[in-house]
Backbone as ProteinMPNN parsed JSONL, in Angstrom:
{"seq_chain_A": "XXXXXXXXXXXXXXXXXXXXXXXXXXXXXXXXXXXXXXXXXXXXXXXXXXXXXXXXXXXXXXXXXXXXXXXXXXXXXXXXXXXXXXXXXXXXXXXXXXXXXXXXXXXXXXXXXXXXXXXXXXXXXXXXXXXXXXXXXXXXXXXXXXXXXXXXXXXXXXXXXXXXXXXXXXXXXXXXXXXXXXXXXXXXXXXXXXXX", "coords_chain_A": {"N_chain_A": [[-10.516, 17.55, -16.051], [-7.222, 17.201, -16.984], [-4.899, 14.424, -16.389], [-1.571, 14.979, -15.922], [0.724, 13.834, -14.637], [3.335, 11.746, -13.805], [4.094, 9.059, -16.173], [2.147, 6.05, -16.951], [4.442, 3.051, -15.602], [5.522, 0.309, -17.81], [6.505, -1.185, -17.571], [6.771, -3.755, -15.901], [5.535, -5.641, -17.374], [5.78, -7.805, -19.861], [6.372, -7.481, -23.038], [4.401, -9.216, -25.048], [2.379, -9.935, -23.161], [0.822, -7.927, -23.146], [-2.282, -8.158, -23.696], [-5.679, -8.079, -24.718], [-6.781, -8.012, -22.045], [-5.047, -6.767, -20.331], [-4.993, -4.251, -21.97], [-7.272, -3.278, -20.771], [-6.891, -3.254, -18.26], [-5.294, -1.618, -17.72], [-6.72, 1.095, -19.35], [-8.29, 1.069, -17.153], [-6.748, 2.251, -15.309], [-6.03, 4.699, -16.194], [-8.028, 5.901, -16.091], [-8.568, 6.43, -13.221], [-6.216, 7.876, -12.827], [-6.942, 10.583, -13.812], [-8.678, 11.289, -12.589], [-8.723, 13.54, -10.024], [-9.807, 13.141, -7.063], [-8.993, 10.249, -7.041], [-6.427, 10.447, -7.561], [-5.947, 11.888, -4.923], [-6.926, 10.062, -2.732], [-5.34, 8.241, -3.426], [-2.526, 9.395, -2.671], [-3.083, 10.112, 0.309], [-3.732, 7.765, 1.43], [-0.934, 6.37, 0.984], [0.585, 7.925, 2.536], [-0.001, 7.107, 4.778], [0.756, 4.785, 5.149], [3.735, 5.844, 4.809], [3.615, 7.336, 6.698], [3.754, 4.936, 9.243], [5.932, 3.473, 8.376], [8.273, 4.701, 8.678], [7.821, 5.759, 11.687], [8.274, 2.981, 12.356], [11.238, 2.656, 12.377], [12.242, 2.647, 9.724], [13.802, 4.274, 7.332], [14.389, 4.165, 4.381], [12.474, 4.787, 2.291], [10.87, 3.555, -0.688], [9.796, 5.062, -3.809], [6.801, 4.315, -5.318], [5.116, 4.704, -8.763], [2.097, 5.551, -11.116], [1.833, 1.624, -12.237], [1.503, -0.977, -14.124], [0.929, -4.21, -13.903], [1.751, -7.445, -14.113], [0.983, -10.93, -12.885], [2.042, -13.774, -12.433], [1.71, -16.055, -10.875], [-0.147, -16.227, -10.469], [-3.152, -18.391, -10.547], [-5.333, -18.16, -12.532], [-5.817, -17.1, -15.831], [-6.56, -13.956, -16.668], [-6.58, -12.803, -13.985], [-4.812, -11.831, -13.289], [-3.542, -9.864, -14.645], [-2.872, -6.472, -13.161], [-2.966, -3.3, -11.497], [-1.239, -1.082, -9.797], [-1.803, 2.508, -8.907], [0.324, 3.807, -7.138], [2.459, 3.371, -5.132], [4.4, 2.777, -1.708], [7.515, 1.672, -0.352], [9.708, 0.07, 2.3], [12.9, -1.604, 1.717], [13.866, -2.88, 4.448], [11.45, -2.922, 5.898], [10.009, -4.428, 4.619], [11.821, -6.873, 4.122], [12.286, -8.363, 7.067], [14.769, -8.916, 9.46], [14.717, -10.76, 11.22], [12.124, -12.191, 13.085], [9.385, -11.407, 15.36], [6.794, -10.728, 17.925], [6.983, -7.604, 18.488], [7.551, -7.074, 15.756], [6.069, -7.786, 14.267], [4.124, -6.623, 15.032], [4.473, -3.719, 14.054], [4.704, -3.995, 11.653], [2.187, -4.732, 10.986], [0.625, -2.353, 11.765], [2.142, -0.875, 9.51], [0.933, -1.948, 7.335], [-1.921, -1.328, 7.638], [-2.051, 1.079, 7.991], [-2.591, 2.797, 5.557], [-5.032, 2.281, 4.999], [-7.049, 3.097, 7.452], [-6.041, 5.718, 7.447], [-7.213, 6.538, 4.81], [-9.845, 6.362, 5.898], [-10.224, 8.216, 7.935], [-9.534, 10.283, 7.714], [-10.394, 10.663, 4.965], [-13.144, 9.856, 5.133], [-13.407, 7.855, 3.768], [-14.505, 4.335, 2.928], [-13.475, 1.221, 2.002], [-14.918, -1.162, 0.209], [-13.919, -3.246, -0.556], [-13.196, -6.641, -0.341], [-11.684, -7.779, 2.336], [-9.595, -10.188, 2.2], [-9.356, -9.689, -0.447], [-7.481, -7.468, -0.531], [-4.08, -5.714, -1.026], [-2.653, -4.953, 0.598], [-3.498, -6.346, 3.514], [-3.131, -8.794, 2.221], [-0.076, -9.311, 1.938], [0.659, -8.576, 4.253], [-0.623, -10.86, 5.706], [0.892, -12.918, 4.857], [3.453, -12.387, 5.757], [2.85, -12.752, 8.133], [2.652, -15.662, 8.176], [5.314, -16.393, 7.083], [6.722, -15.499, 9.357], [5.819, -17.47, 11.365], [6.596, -19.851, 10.422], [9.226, -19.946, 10.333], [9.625, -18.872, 13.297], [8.142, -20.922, 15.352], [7.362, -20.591, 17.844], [6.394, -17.916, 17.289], [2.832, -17.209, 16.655], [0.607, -17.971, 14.242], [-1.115, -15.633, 14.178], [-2.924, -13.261, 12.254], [-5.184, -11.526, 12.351], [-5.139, -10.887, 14.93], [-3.266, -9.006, 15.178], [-3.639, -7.663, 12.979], [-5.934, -6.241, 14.164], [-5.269, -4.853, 16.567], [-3.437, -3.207, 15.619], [-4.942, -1.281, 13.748], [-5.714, -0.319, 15.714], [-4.308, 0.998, 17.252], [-3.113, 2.948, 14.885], [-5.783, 4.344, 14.838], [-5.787, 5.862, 17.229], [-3.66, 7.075, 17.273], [-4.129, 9.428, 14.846], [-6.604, 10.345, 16.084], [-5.64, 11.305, 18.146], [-4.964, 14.351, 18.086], [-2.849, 14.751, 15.953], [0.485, 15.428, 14.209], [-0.114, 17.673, 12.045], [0.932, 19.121, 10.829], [3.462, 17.613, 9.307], [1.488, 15.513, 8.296], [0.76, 16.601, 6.208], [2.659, 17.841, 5.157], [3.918, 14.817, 3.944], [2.145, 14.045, 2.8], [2.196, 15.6, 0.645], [4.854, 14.833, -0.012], [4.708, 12.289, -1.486], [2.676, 12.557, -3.754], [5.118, 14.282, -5.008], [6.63, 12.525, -5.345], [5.602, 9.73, -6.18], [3.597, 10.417, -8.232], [5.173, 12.911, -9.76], [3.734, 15.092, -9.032], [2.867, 18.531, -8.23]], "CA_chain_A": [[-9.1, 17.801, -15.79], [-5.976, 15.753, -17.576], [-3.722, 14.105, -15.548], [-0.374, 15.403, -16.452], [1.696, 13.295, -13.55], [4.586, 10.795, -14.025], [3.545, 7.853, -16.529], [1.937, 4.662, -16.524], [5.681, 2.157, -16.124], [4.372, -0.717, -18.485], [8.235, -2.255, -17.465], [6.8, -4.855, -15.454], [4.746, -6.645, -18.411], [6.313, -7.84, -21.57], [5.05, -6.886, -24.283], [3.695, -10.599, -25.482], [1.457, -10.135, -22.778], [-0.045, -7.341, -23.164], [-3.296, -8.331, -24.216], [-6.838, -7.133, -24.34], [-7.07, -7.816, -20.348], [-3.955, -5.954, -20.02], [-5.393, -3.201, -22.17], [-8.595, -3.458, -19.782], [-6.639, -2.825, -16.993], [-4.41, 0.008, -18.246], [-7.782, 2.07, -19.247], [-8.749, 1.646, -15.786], [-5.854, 2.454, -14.649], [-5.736, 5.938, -16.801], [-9.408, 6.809, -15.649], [-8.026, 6.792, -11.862], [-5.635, 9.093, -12.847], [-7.899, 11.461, -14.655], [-10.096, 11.933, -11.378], [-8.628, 13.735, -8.776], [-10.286, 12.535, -5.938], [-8.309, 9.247, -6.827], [-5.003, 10.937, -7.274], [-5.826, 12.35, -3.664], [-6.885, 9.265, -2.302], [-4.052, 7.455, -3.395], [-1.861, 10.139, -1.914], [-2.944, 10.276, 1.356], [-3.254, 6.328, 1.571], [0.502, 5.795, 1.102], [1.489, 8.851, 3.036], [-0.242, 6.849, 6.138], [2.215, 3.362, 5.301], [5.27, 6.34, 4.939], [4.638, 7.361, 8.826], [4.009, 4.24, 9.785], [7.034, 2.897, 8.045], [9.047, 6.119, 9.707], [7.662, 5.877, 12.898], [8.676, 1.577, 12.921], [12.348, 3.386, 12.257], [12.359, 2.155, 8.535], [13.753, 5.599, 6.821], [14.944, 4.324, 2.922], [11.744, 4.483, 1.604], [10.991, 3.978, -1.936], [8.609, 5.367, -3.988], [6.596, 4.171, -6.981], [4.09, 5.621, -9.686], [1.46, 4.334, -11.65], [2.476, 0.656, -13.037], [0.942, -1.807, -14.758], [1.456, -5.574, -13.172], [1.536, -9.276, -14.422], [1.442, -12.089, -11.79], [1.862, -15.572, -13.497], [1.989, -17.163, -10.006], [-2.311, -16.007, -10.116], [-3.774, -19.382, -11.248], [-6.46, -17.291, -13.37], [-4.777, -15.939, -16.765], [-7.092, -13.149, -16.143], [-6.36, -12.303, -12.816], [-3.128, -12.207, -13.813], [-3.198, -8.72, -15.039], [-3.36, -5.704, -12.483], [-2.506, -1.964, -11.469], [-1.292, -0.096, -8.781], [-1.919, 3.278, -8.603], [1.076, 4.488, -6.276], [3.011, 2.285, -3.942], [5.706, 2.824, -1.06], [8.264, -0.039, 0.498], [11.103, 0.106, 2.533], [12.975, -3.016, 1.764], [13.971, -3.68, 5.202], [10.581, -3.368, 6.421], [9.526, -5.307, 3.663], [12.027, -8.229, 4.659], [12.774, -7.865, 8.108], [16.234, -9.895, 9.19], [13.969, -11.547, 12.232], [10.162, -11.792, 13.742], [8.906, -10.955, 16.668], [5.983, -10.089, 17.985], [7.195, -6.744, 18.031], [8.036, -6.749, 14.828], [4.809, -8.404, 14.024], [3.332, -5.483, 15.092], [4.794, -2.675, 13.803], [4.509, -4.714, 10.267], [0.802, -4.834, 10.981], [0.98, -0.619, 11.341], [2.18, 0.051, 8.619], [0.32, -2.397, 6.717], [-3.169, -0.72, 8.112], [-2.142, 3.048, 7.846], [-3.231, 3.148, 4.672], [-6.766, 2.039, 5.059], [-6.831, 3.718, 8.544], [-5.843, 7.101, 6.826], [-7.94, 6.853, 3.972], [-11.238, 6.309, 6.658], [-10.298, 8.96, 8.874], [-8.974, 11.678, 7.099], [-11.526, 11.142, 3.894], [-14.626, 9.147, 5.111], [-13.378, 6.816, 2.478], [-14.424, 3.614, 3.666], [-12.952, 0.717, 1.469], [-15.679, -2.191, -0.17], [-12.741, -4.742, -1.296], [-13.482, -7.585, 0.767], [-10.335, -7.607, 3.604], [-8.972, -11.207, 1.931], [-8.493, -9.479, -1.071], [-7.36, -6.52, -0.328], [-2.921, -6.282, -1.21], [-2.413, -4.34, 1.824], [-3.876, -7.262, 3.975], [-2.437, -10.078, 1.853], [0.929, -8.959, 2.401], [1.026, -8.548, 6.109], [-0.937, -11.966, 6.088], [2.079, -13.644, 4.215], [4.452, -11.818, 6.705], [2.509, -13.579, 9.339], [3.261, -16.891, 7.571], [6.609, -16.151, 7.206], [7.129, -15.151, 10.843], [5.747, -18.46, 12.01], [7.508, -20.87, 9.659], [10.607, -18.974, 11.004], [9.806, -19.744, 14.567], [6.775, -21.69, 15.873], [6.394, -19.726, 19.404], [5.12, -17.197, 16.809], [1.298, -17.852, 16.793], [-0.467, -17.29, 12.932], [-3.019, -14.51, 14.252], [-2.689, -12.389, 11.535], [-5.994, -10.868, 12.417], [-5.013, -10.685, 16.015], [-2.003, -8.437, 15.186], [-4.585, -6.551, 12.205], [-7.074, -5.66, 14.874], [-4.248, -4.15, 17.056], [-2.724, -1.849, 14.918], [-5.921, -0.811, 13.678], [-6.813, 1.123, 17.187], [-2.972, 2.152, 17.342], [-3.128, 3.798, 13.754], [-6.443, 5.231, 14.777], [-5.572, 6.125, 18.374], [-2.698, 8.369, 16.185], [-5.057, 10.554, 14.291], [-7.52, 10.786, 17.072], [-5.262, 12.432, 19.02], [-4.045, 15.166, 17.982], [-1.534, 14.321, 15.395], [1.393, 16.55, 13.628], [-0.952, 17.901, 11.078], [1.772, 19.696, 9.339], [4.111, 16.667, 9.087], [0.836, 14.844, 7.876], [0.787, 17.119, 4.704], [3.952, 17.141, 4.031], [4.121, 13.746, 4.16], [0.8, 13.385, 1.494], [3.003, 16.211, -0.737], [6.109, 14.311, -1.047], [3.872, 11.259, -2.281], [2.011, 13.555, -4.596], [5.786, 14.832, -5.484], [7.228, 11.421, -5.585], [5.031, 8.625, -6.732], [2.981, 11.293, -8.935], [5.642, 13.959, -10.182], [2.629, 16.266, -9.166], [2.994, 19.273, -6.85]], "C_chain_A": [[-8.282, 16.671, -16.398], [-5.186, 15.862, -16.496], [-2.341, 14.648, -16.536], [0.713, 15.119, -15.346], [2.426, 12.439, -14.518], [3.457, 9.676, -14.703], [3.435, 6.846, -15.994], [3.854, 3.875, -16.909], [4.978, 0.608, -16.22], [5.676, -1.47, -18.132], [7.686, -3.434, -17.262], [6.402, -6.192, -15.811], [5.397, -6.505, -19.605], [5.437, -7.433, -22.107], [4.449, -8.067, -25.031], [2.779, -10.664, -24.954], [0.617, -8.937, -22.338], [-1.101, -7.205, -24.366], [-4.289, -7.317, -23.957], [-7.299, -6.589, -22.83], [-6.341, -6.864, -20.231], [-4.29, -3.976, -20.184], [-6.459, -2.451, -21.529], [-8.22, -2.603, -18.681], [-5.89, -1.788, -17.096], [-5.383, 0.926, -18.576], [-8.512, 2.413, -18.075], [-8.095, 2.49, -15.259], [-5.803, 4.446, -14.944], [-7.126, 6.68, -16.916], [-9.423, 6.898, -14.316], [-7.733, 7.819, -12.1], [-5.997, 10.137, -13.568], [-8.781, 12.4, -13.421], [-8.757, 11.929, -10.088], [-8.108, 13.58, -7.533], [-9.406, 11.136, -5.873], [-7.164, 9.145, -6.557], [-4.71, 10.895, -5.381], [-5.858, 10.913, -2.478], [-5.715, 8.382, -1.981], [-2.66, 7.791, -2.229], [-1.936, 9.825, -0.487], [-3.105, 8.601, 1.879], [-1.584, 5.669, 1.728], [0.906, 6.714, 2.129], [1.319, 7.923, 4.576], [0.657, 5.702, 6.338], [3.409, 4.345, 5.314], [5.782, 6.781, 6.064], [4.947, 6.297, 9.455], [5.405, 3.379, 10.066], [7.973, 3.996, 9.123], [8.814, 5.726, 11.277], [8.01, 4.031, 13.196], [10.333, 1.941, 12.986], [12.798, 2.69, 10.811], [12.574, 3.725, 8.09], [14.412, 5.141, 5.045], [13.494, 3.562, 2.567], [11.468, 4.315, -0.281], [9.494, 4.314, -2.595], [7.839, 4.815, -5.43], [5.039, 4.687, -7.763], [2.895, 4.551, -10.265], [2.178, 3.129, -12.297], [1.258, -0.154, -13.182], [1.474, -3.487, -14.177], [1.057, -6.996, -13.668], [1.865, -10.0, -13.496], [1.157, -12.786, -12.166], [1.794, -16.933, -12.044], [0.366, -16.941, -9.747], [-2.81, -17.58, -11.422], [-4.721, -19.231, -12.741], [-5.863, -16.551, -14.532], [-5.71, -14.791, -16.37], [-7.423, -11.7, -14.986], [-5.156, -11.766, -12.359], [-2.266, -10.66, -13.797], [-3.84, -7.826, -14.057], [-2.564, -4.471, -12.329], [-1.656, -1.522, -10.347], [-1.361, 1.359, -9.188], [-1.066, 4.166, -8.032], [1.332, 3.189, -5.083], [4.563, 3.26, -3.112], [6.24, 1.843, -0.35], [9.538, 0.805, 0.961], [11.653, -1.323, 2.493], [13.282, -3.825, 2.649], [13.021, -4.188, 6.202], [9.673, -4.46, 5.879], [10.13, -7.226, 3.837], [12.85, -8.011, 5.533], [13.594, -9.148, 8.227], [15.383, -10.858, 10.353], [12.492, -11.373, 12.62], [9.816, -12.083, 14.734], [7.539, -10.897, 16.601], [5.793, -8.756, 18.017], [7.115, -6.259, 16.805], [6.813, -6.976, 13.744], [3.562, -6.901, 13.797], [3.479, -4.146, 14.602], [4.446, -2.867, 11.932], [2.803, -4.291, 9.611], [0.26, -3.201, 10.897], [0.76, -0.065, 10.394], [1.312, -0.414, 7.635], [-1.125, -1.581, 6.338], [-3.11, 0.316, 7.871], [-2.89, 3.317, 7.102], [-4.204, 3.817, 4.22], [-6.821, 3.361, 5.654], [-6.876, 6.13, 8.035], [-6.875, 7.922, 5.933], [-9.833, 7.375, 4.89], [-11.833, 7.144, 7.167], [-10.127, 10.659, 8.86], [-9.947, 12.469, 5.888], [-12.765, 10.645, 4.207], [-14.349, 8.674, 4.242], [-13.372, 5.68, 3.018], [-14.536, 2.355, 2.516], [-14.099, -0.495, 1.068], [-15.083, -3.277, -0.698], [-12.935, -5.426, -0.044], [-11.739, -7.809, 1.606], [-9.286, -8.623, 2.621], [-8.637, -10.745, 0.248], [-7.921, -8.009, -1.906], [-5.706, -6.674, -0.227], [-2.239, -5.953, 0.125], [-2.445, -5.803, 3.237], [-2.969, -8.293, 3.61], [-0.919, -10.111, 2.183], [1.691, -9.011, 3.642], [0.658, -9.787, 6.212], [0.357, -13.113, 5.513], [3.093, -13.539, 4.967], [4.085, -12.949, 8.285], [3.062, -15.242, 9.123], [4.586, -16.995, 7.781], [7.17, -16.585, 8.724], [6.648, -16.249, 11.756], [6.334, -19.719, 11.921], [8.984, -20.674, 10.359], [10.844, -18.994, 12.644], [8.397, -19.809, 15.168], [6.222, -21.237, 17.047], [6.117, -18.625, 18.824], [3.781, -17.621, 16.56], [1.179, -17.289, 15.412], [-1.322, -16.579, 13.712], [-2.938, -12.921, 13.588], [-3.683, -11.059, 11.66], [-5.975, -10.447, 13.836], [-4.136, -9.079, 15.829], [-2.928, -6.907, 14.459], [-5.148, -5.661, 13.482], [-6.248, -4.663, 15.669], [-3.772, -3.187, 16.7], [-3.691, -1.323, 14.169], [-6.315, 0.576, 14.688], [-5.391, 1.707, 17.633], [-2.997, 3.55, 16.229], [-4.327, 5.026, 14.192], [-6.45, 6.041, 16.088], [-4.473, 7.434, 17.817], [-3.276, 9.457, 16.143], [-6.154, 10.806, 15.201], [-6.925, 11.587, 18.248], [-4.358, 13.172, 18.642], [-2.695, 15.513, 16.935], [-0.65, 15.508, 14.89], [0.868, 16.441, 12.261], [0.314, 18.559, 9.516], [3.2, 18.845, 8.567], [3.574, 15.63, 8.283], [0.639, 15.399, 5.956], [1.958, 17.318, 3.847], [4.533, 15.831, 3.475], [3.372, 13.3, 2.743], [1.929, 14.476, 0.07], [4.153, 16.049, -1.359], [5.452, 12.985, -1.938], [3.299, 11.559, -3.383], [3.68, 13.523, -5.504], [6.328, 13.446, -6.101], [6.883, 10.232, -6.407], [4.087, 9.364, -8.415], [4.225, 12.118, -9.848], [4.305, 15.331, -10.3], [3.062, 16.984, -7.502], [1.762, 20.021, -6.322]], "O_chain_A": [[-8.576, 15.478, -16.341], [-4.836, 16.841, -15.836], [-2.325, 14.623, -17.767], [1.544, 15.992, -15.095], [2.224, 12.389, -15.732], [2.375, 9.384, -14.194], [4.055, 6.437, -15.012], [4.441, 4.023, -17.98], [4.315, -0.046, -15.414], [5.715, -2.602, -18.612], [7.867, -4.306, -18.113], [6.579, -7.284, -15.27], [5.579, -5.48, -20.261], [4.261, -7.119, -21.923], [3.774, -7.59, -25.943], [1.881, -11.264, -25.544], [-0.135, -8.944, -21.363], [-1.035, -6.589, -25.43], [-4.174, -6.24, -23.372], [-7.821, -5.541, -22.447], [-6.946, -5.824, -19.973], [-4.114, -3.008, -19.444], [-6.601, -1.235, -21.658], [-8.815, -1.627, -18.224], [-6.043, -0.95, -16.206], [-5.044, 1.99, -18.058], [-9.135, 3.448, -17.837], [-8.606, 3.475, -14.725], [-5.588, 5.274, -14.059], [-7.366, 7.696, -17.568], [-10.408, 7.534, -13.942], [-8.442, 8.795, -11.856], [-5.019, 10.705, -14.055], [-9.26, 13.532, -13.355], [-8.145, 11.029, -9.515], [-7.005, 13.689, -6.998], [-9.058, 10.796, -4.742], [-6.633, 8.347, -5.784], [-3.852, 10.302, -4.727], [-5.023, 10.759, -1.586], [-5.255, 7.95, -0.924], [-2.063, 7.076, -1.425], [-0.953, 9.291, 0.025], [-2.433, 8.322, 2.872], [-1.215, 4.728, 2.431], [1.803, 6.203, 2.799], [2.219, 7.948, 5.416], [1.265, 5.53, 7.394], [4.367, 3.809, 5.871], [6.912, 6.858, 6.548], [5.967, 6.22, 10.139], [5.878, 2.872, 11.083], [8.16, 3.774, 10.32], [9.784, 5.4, 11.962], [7.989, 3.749, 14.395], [10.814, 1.309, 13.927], [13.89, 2.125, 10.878], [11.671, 4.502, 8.399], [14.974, 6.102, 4.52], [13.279, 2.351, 2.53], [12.019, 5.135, -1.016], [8.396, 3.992, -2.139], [8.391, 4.958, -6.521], [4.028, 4.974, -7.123], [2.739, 3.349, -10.053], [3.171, 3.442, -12.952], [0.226, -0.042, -12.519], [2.693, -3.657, -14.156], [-0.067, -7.464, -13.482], [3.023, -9.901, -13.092], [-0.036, -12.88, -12.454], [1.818, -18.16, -12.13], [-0.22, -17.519, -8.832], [-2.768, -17.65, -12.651], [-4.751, -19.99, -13.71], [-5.405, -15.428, -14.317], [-5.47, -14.664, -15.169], [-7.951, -10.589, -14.975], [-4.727, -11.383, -11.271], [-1.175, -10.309, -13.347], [-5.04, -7.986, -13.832], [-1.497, -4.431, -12.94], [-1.413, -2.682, -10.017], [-0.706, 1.419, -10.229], [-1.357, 5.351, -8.197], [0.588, 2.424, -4.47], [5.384, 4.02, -3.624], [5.497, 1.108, 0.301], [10.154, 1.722, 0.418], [11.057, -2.212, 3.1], [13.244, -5.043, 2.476], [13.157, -5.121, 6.993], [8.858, -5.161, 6.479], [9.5, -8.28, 3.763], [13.975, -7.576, 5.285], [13.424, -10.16, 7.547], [15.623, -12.039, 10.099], [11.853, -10.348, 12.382], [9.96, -13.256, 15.079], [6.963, -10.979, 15.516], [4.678, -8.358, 17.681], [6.669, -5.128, 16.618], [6.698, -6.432, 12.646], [2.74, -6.464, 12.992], [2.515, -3.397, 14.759], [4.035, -1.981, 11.181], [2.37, -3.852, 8.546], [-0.49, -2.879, 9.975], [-0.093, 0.768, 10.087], [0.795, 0.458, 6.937], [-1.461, -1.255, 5.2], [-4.147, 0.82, 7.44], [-3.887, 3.968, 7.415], [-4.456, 4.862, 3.621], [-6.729, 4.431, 5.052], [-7.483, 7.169, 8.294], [-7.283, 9.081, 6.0], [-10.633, 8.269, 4.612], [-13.049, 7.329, 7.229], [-10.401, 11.653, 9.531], [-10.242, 13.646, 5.679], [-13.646, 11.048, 3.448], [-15.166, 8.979, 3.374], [-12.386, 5.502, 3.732], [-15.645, 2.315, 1.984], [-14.235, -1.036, 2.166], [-15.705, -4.18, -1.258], [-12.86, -4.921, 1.076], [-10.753, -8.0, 0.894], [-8.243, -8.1, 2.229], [-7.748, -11.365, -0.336], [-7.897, -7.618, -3.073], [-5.412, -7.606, 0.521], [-1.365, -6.662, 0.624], [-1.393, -6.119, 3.793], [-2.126, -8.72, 4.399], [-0.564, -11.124, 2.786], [2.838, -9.338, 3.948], [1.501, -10.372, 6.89], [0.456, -14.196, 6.091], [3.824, -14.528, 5.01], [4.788, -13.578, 9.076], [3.795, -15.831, 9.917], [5.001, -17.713, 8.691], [7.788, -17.579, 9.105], [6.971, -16.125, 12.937], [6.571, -20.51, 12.834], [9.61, -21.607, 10.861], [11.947, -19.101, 13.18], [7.682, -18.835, 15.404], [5.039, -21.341, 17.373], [5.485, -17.899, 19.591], [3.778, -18.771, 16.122], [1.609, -16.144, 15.269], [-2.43, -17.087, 13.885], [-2.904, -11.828, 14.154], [-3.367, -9.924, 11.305], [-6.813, -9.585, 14.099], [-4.552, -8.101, 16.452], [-2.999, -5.758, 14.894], [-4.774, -4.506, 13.687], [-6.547, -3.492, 15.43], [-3.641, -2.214, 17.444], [-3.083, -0.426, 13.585], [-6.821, 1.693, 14.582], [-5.316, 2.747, 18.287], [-2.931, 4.74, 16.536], [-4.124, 6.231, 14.043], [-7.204, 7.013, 16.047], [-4.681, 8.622, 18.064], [-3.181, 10.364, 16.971], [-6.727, 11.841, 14.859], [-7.516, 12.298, 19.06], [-3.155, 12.927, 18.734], [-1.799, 16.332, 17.138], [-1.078, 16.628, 15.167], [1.149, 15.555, 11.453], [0.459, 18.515, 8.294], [3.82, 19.262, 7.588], [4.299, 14.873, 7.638], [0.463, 14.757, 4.92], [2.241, 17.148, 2.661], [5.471, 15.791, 2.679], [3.783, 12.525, 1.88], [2.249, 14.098, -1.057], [4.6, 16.51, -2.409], [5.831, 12.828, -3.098], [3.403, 10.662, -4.218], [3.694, 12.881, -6.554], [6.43, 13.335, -7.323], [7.678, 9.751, -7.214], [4.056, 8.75, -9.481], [4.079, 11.756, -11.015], [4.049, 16.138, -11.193], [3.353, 16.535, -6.393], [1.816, 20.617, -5.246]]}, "name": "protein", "num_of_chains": 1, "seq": "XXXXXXXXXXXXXXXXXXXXXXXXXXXXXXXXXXXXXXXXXXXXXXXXXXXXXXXXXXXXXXXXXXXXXXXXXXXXXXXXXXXXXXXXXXXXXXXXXXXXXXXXXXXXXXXXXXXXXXXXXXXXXXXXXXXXXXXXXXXXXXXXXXXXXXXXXXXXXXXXXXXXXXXXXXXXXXXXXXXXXXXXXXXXXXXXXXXX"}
C-alpha cells in the first residue's frame, strides 16, 4: 500500500542541515508511513493525549503531521536529527499559567494516554526505554518546571507517572464512550494525516 496522506513538513530543518543522518531519518520516517499498522498506531496514540487533553478542559488543540526535526540543544550531532510521526498540543496545557499538584496530575494524563491507549486498545506494548521516551521527557521537564516555580512542589515525576497510569487505564477498563473514542482516532487520522 502507498501512503497518500499529508506530507513529510521538512520546515523545521534548514536545508544546510540536511545531511545524510537527516536523510536516514526521513527514509525511516517514509517507511512508517507506508505501513499501516503505523499510521494506525500513531492515530490512536494521539487520539488518547486529545481526551486526555479534553477531559483536563484544554479544548484548542493543535494538530501536526509527519515532520522532520533538528535539535541543536542534543549534545550528539547525530542525535540531533529526528521524526515525529503525528503530534497533538494544546498550548495552554503545554504551558500552564501555574502548578499544582492538580495540575501536575492532569499533565501526567495526558502525557500517559498515549502509551496507555496504544497497550490497551492494540496490545502494543512500547520497548523505548521510559527515559527516553518524548512523551515521558516532557512531563518530566514539566515536573522540573513545577518545582523550580514553587518548592512545596515535590520532583516525583514518577510518583505523578504511576498515578495517571491506573487513571488512564481505570478509563478504558470501564466502559468507555467507544464511539467518542473513534471519532476521536478519525479526526487524528483526518487531521494530522489528511487521511479518512
Amino acid at each position: 500500500m502507498s501512503y497518500s496522506g499529508r506530507e513529510i513538513n521538512e520546515s523545521f530543518v534548514l536545508p544546510e542541515f540536511r545531511n545524510d543522518r537527516y536523510r536516514q531519518k526521513y527514509e525511516e520516517l517514509k517507511i512508517k508511513l507506508e505501513d499501516p499498522n503505523q499510521v494506525e498506531y500513531a492515530c490512536v496514540h494521539e487520539a488518547g493525549h486529545v481526551i486526555f487533553t479534553r477531559k483536563a478542559g484544554f479544548h484548542q488543540i493543535e494538530f501536526h503531521g509527519p515532520t522532520m526535526i533538528y535539535d541543536d540543544r542534543i549534545e550528539n550531532e547525530d542525535d540531533r536529527y529526528d521524526y515525529c510521526i503525528a503530534a497533538v498540543a494544546d498550548l495552554r496545557a503545554a504551558n500552564p499559567e501555574y502548578y499544582s499538584e492538580a495540575v501536575l496530575c492532569k499533565l501526567a494524563r495526558i502525557a500517559i494516554a498515549g502509551e496507555v491507549f496504544n497497550e490497551i486498545r492494540q496490545r502494543y506494548f512500547t520497548t523505548i526505554p521510559a527515559d527516553k521516551r518524548s512523551d515521558w521527557r516532557k512531563f518530566e521537564r514539566e515536573c522540573y518546571k513545577a518545582h523550580k516555580s514553587n518548592t512545596d512542589i515535590r520532583y516525583q515525576p514518577l510518583r505523578y507517572w504511576r498515578g495517571a497510569r491506573t487513571a488512564v487505564e481505570a478509563y478504558l477498563n470501564n466502559n468507555p464512550d467507544e464511539g467518542m473514542i473513534q471519532s476521536t482516532i478519525a479526526e487524528v487520522r483526518l487531521n494530522c494525516f489528511d487521511l479518512r
